[in-house]
C-alpha positions in Angstrom: -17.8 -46.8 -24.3 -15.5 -49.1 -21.8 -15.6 -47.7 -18.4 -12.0 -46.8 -18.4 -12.2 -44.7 -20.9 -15.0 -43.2 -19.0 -13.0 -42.5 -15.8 -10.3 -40.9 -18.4 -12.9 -39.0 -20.3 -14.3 -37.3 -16.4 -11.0 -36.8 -15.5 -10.0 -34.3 -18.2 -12.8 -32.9 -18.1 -12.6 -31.8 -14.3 -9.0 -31.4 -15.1 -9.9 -28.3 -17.5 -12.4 -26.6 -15.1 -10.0 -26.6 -12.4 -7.0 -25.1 -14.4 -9.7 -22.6 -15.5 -11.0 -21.5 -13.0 -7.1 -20.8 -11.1 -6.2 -18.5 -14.3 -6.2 -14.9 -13.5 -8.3 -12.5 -15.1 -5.5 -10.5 -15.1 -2.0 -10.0 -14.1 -1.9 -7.8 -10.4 1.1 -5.4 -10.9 3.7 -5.8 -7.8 5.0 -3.6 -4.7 8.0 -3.2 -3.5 10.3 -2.3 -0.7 13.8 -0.9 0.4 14.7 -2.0 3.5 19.1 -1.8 4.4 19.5 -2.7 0.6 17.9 -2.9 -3.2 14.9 -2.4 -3.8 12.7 -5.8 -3.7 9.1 -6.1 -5.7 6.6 -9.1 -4.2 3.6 -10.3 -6.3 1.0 -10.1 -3.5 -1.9 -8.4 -2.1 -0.1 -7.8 1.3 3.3 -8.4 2.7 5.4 -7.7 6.2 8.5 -7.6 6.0 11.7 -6.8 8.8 15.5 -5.8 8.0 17.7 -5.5 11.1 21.5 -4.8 10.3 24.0 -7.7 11.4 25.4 -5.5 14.0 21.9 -4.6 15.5 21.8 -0.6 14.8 19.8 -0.6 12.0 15.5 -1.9 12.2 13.8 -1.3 8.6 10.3 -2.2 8.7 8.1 -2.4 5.6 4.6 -3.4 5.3 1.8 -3.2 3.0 -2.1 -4.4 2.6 -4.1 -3.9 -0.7 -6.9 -5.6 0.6 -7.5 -3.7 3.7 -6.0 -0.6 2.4 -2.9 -0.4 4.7 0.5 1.1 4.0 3.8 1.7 6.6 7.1 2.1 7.0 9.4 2.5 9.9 13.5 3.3 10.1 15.5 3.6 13.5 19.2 3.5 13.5 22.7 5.1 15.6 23.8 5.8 12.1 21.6 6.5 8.9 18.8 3.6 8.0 16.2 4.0 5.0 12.4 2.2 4.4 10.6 2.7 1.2 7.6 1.0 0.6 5.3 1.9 -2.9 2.0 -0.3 -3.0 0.0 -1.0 -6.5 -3.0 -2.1 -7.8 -5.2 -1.6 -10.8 -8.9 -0.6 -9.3 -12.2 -0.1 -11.5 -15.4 2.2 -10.7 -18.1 -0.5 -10.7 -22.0 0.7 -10.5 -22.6 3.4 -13.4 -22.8 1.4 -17.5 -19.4 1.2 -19.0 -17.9 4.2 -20.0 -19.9 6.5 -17.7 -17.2 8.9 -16.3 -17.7 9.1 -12.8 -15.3 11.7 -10.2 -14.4 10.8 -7.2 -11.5 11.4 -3.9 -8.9 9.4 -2.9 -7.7 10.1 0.7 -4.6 8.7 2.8 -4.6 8.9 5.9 -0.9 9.8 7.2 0.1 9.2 11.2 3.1 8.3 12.9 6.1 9.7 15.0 9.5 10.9 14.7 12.0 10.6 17.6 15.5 13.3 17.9 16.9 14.4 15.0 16.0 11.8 12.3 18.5 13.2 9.8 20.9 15.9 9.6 19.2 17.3 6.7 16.1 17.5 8.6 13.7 15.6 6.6 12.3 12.2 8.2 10.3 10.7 5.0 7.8 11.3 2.4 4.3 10.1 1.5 2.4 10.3 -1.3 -0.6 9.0 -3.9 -0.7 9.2 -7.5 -2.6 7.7 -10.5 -0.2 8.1 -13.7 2.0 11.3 -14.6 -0.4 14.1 -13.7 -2.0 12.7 -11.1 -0.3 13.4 -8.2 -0.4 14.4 -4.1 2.6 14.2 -2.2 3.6 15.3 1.6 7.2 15.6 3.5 7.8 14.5 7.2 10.3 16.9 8.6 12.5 16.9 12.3 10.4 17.2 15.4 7.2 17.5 13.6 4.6 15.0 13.5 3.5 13.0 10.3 -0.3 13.5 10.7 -1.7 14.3 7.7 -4.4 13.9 5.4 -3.8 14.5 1.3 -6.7 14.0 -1.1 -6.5 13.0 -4.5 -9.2 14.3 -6.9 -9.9 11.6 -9.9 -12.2 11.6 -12.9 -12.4 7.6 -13.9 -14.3 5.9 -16.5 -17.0 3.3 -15.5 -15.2 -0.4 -16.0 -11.7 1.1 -17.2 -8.9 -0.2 -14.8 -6.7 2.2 -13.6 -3.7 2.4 -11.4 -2.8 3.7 -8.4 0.4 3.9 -6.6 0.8 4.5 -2.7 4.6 5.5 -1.7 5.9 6.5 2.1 9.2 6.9 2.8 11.1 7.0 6.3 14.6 7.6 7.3 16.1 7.4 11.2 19.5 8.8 12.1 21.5 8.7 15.0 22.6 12.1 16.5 25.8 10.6 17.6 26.2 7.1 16.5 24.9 6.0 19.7 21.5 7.6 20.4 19.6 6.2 17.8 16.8 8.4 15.8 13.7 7.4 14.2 10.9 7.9 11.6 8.0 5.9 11.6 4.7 6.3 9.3 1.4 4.5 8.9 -1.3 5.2 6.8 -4.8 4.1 5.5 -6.0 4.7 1.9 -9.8 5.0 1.3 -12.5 6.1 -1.2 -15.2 9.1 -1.1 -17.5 7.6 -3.7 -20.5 8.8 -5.1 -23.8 7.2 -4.3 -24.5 4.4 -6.5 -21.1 3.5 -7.0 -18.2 1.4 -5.6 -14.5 0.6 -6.2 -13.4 -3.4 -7.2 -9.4 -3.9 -7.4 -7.0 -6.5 -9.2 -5.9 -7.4 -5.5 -9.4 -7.8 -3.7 -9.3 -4.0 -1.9 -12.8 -4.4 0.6 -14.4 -1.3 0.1 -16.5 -1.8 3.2 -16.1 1.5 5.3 -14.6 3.2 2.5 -15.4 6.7 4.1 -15.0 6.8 7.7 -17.4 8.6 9.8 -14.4 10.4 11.7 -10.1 10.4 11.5 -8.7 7.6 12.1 -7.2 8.0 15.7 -3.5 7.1 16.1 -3.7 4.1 18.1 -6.4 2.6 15.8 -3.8 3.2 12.6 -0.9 1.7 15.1 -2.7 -1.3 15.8 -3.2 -3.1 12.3 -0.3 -3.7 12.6 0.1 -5.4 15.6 
């Protein structure tokens, strides 16, 4: 065999174990935001993203980590401004024989702060957690309360079956008079309470490290992954 058609031969080869190695095992489904328009989706484990209106008197933020298991959205405006932010990823029990049905909680972490009237209706956001149709947990931020929470989400999952699970918080500021801007502002932390033995792998790389902290998460701790 002539030595070019060696080097030819080597190069395909390497060619084909690069390309794959880069396909995906699977496709990771997308998150989206709303933030002063339509609703936008992104293809990625985590994303940060700022809307300020062209006049100034609207600040939308939107921001989301699948790895690290981070979720918030902020609105402040004179008039009316909006953020909605709903994280996904597929995640699989990993530890027990395929098929073994193993239960388990899933717990977000809800803190934040709401400044004057935030709406004239009176409520500031929403939050929730779900994992298809039935399974569902869900919380409502309203005027001059604080959006410190904690919902749990019992799930019964089979051993090696992906599953999904959508995270959702919503946050709406409004002025009291067009001048005095309002605010709504939420952060939260998703984690698992596994059973011994077992652990929790996702499409987007979630860390499990930590998954059940020792103590609440303490509002300046929340406030600073993202700063």
């Amino acid at each position: 065999m002539s030595g070019r058609r060696m080097k030819w031969l080597v190069a395909l080869l390497v060619s084909g174990l690069f390309q794959s190695d880069a396909a995906p095992a699977q496709t990771c489904p997308e998150s989206c935001m709303a933030l002063l328009g339509p609703t936008v989706c992104f293809p990625v484990a985590a994303k940060d993203s700022v809307r300020v209106s062209s006049d100034g008197s609207r600040y939308n933020r939107g921001a989301f980590d699948l790895v690290q298991g981070k979720i918030l959205a902020h609105a402040a405006s004179a008039s009316t401004a909006f953020a909605s932010v709903s994280a996904r990823d597929f995640y699989t029990v990993v530890g027990p024989s395929a098929g073994t049905p193993v239960s388990f909680i899933v717990r977000l972490y809800i803190q934040g702060t709401v400044s004057r009237k935030c709406s004239p209706h009176g409520h500031c956001g929403s939050y929730s957690l779900s994992s298809g149709i039935l399974d569902v947990q869900s919380g409502a931020v309203v005027t001059n309360s604080l959006p410190n929470n904690i919902i749990e989400l019992p799930l019964t999952k089979l051993a090696g079956q992906p599953f999904e699970l959508r995270w959702t918080m919503y946050s709406e500021g409004t002025g009291s008079d067009g001048v005095n801007g309002g605010s709504a502002s939420q952060q939260g932390e998703f984690l698992f309470a596994m059973p011994p033995g077992t652990s929790i792998q996702s499409c987007w790389g979630f860390d499990p490290s930590g998954a059940v902290p020792t103590q609440r998460t303490t509002w300046g701790a929340v406030k600073a992954l993202y700063h």
